[in-house]
C-alpha positions in Angstrom: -10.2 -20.2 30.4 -13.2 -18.5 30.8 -15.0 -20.4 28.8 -13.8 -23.2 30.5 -15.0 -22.6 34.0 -18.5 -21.3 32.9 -18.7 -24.7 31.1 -17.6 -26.6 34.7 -20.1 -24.2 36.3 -23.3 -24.9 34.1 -22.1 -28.9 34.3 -21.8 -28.5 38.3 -25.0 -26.6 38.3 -27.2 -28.4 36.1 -25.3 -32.0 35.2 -26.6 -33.7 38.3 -30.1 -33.1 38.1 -30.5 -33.2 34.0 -28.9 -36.9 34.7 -25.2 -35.6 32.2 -22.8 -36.6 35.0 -23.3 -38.3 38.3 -23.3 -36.6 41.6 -19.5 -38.0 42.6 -18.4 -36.3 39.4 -19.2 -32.6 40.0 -15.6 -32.3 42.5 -13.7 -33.4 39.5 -15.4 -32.3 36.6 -12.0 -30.2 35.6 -9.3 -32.9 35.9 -10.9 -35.4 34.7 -13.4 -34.2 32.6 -12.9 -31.1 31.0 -9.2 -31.0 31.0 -8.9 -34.4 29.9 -10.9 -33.8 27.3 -9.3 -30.3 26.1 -5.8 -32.2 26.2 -6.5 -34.4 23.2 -6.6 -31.1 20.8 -2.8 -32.1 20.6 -4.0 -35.1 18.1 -5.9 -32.8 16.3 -4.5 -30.7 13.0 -5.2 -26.7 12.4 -8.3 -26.1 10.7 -9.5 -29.3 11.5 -13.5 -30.7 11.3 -14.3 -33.0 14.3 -17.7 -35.0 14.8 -18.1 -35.8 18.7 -20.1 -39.1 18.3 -22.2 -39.6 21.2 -21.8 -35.8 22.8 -24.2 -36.4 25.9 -23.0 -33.4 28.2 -21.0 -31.9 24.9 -17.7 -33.8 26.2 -15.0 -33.8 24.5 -16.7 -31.7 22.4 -17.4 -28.5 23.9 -13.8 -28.0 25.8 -12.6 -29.2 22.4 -14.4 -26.4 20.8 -13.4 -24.2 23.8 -9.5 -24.7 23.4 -9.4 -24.5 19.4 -11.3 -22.0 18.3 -10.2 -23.1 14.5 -11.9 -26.2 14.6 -15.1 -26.8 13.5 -16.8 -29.0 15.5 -20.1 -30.8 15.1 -21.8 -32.4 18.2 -23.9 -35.7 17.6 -26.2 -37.0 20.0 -30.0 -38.7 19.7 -31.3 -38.2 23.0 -33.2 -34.7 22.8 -33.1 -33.7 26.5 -29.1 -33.8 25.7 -29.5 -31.7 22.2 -31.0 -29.2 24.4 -28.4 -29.2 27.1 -26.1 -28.7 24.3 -27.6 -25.9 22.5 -28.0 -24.1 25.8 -25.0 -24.3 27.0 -23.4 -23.7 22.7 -25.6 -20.6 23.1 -24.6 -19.9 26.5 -20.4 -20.2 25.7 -20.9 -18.1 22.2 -19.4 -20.9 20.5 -20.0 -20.5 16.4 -17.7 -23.5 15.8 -20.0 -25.4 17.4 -22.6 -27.4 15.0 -25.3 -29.7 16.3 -26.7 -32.5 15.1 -29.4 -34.9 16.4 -29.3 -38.1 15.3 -27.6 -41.5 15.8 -24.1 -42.0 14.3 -25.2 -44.4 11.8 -27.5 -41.7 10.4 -26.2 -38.0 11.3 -25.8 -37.2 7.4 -22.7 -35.9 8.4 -19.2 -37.1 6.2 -15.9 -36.3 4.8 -14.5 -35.2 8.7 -11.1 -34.8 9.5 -11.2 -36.4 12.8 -14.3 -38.5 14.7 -14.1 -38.4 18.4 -16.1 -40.6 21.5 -15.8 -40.4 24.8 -16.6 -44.0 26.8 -19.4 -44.8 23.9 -19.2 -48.2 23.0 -16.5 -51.0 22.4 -13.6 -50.7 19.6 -15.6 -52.6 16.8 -19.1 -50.7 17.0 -17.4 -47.3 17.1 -15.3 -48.6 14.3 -18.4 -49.5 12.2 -20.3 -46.0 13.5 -17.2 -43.0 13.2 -15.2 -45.2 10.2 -18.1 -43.9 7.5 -17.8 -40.5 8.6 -14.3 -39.9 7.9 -12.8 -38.7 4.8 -9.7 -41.0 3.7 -6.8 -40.7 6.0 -8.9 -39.2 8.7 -9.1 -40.6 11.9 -10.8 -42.0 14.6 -9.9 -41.0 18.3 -11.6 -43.3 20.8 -11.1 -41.7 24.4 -10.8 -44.9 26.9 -9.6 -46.3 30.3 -7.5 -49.2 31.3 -9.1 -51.5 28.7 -7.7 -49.9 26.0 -5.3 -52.5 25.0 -7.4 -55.6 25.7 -9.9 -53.7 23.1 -7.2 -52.4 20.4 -6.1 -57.0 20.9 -9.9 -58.4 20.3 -11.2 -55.7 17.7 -8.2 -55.0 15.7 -9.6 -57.6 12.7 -12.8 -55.9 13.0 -11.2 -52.4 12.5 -9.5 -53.3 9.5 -12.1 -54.7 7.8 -14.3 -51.8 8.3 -11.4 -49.7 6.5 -9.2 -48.7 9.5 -5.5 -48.9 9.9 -3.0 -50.2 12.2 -4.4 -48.7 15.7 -2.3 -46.7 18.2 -2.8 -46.0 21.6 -1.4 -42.5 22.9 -1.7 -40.6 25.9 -2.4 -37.1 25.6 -1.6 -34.2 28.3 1.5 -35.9 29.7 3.2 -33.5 32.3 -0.3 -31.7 32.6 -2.7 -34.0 34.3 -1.5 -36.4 36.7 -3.6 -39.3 34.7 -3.1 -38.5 31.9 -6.0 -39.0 28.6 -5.7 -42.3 26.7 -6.5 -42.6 23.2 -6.9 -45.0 20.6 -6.2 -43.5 16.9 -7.0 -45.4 13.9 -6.9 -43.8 10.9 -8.7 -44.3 7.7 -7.4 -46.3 5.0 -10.0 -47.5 2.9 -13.8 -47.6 2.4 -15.3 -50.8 2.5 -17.3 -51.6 -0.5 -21.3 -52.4 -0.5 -21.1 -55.9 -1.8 -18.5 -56.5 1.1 -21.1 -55.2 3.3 -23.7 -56.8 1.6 -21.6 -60.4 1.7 -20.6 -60.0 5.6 -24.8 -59.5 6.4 -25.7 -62.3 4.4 -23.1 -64.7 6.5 -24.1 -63.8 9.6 -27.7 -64.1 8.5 -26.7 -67.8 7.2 -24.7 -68.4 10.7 -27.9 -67.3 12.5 -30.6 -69.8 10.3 -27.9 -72.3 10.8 -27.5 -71.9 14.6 -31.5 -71.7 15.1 
């Protein structure tokens, strides 16, 4: 836990005034921050490599990192002041499973993962069509959310399985640990879209759009 509580400390410390968390944040940075985070490492295999898409103040990533040491975890974010947050507080923590990457999600270079993670990034669909490419087959995708989690897993599911995703699953995580416990919505990856499916879908909604103007 040491690691832990330095983490909460630079975050309490710095978060505020580097614009990572907002000022009514900082008295429950563990509980519902950090632990929540750490708590979904139960979804998460031995061995594992896990791409945080959209890292900002390195969560999940970092207490991810922090609790498993025998993942390898690679943080991607595209706003710089936040890669440097990040490799401060990497250096800071000692953590050499910790890779960093700057870039969108759509062009980190990075594939073939075991597991993508995001934290409160975007709607079901686009993190579908961002974290779906960087998986390896049967990988999956673990979208941390709130109370919407269901109305999104209802109005995205078509979209998820075209982009090559499976049946989605929502699963809380740290259940007899945190009092609200982490939801989750897994979908794993079944199949890889082809480019002339991706190249057909564009050139519809292109066609929809000429029609509509």
């Amino acid at each position: 836990m040491d690691g832990a509580s330095r983490f909460v400390e630079l975050l309490a410390e710095h978060g505020v005034a580097r614009g990572l968390i907002g000022p009514r944040e900082v008295e429950r940075l563990w509980d519902r921050h950090v632990l929540n985070s750490a708590v979904v490492a139960e979804l998460v295999e031995h061995g594992s490599t896990v791409v945080d898409v959209g890292s900002g103040a390195g969560l999940p990533g970092i207490p991810l990192a922090l609790a498993r040491p025998d993942l390898r975890v690679v943080l991607v974010e595209s706003m710089a002041r936040r890669v440097q947050w990040l490799e401060e507080v990497a250096a800071a923590l000692g953590l050499g499973n910790v890779e960093i990457v700057r870039a969108r999600a759509e062009a980190c270079g990075v594939g073939g993962a075991d597991v993508v993670i995001a934290r409160a990034v975007a709607p079901m669909a686009k993190l579908g069509g961002w974290c779906l490419p960087l998986l390896r087959l049967e990988g999956r995708l673990l979208a941390m959310k709130g109370a919407s989690a269901a109305e999104e897993v209802e109005r995205d599911r078509a979209e998820l399985y075209r982009l090559g995703g499976g049946e989605p699953a929502i699963v809380a995580c740290g259940s007899g640990l945190l009092d609200d416990p982490a939801t989750v919505v897994v979908v794993p990856k079944v199949s890889t879209p082809s480019s002339s499916k991706k190249r057909t879908s564009a050139r519809s909604r292109s066609t929809r759009r000429g029609r509509a103007s």
